[in-house]
C-alpha positions as CSV (number, residue, x, y, z in Angstrom):
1,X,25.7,0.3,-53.0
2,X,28.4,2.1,-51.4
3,X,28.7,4.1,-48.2
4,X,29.6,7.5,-47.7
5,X,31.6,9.2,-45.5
6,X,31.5,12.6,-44.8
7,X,34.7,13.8,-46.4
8,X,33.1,12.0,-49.5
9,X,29.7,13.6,-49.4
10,X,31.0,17.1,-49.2
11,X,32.7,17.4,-52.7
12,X,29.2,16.4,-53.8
13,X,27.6,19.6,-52.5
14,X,30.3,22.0,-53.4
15,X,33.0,22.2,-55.8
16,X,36.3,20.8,-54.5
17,X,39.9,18.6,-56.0
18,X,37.4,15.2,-55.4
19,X,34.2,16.3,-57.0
20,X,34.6,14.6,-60.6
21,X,35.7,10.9,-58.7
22,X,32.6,11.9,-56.2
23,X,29.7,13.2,-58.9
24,X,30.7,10.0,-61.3
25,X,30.9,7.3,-58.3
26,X,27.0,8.4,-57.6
27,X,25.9,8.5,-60.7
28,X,27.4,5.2,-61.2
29,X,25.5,4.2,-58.1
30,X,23.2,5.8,-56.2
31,X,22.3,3.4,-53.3
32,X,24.0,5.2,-50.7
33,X,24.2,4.2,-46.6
34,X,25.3,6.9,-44.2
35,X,26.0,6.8,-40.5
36,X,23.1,9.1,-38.6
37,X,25.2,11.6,-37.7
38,X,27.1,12.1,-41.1
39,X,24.5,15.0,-41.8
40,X,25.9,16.9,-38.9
41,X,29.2,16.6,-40.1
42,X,28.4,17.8,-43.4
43,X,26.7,21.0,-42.5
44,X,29.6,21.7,-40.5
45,X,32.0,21.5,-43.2
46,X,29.6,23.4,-45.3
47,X,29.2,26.2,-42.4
48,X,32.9,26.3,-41.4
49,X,33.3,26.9,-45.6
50,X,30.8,30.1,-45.3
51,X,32.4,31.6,-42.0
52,X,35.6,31.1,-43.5
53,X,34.6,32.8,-46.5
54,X,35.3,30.3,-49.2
55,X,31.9,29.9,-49.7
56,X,29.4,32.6,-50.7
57,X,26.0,32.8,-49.0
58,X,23.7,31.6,-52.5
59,X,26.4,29.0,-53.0
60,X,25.9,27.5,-49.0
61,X,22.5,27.7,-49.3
62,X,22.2,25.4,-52.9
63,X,24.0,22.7,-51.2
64,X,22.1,22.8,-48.5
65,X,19.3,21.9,-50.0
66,X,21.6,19.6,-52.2
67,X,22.2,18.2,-48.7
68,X,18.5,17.8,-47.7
69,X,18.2,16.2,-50.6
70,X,21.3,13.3,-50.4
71,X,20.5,12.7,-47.0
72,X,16.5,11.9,-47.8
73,X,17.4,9.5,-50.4
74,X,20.3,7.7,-48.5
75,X,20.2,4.9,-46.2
76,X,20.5,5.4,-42.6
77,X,22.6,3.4,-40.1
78,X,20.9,3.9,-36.7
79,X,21.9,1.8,-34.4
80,X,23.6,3.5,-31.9
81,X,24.4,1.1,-29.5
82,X,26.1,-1.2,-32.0
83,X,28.2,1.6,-33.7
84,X,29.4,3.0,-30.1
85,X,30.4,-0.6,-28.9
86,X,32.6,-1.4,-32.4
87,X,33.7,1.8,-32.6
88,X,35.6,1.1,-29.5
89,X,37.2,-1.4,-30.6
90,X,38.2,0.6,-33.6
91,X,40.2,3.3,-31.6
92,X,41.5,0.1,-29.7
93,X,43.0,-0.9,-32.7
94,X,43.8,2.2,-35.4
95,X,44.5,5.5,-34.8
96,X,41.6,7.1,-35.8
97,X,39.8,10.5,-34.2
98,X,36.0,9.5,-33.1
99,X,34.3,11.0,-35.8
100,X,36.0,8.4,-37.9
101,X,35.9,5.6,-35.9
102,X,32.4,5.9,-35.6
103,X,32.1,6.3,-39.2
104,X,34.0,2.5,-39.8
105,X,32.0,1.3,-37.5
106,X,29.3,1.9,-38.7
107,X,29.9,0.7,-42.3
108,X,30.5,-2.3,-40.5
109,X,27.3,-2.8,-38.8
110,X,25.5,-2.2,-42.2
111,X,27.7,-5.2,-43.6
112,X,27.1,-7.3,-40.4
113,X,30.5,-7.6,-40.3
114,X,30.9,-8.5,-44.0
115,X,33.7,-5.9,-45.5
116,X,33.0,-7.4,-49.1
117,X,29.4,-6.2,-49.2
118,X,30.0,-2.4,-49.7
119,X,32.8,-0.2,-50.4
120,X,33.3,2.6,-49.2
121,X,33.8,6.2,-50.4
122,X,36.2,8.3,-47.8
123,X,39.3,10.8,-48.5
124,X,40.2,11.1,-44.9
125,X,43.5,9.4,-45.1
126,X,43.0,7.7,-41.3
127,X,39.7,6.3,-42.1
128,X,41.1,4.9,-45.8
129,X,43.6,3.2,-43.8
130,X,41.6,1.5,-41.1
131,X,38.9,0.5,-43.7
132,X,41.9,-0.6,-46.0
133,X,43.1,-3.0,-42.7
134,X,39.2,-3.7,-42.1
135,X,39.1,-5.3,-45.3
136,X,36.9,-2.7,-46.8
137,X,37.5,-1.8,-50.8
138,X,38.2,2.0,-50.6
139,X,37.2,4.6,-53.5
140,X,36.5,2.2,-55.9
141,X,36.2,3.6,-59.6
């Protein structure tokens, strides 16, 4: 079991420098937890790709549906009450932009607290950081 963060679950979708550690850390395990709002942050990446023009229109719309897909089988963390009140502490405590911090915490609420349940897969070099000083295993092979 591992959670994924956003930055993690996009080179899954579309080709980019993390896709091979990405594709071969799900295949090696494919019990995934997400925060709620991951899947937002996703198809923004993926639509800010398309506008941009680096990706085409049939190649947005496969991981799209690639996206449907990951989301459906992953594991949801939906308590937003929890998140909001530890991600607080988190931007108390490392500088991290909310998106992140609300990404930590909610790892943590999936753990109870317990870093050594689940590592985490992240390439946003804040969020590595904090997890890293959380006492979260980061991008474990």
């Amino acid at each position: 079991m591992r959670f994924w963060d956003s930055s993690a679950i996009v080179p899954l979708l579309v080709l980019e420098k993390e896709t091979e550690q990405c594709v071969r850390a799900f295949q090696s395990d494919r019990e995934v937890i997400v925060w709620t709002m991951s899947k937002v942050e996703v198809f923004s990446a993926l639509c800010r790709r398309l506008r941009e023009g680096s990706l085409k229109e049939h190649v947005f719309d496969a991981a799209k549906k690639r996206t449907n897909d990951f989301f459906d089988m992953a594991s949801e963390v939906i308590s937003l009450p929890k998140v909001k009140d530890r991600a607080l502490r988190l931007l108390q405590v490392h500088p991290l932009r909310a998106a992140d911090a609300l990404q930590l915490a909610a790892v943590l609420v999936a753990t109870q607290e317990d870093t050594s349940k689940v590592p985490i897969m992240t390439f946003d070099d804040r969020l590595i950081q904090a997890a890293k000083c959380e006492g979260f295993t980061v991008n474990p092979d």
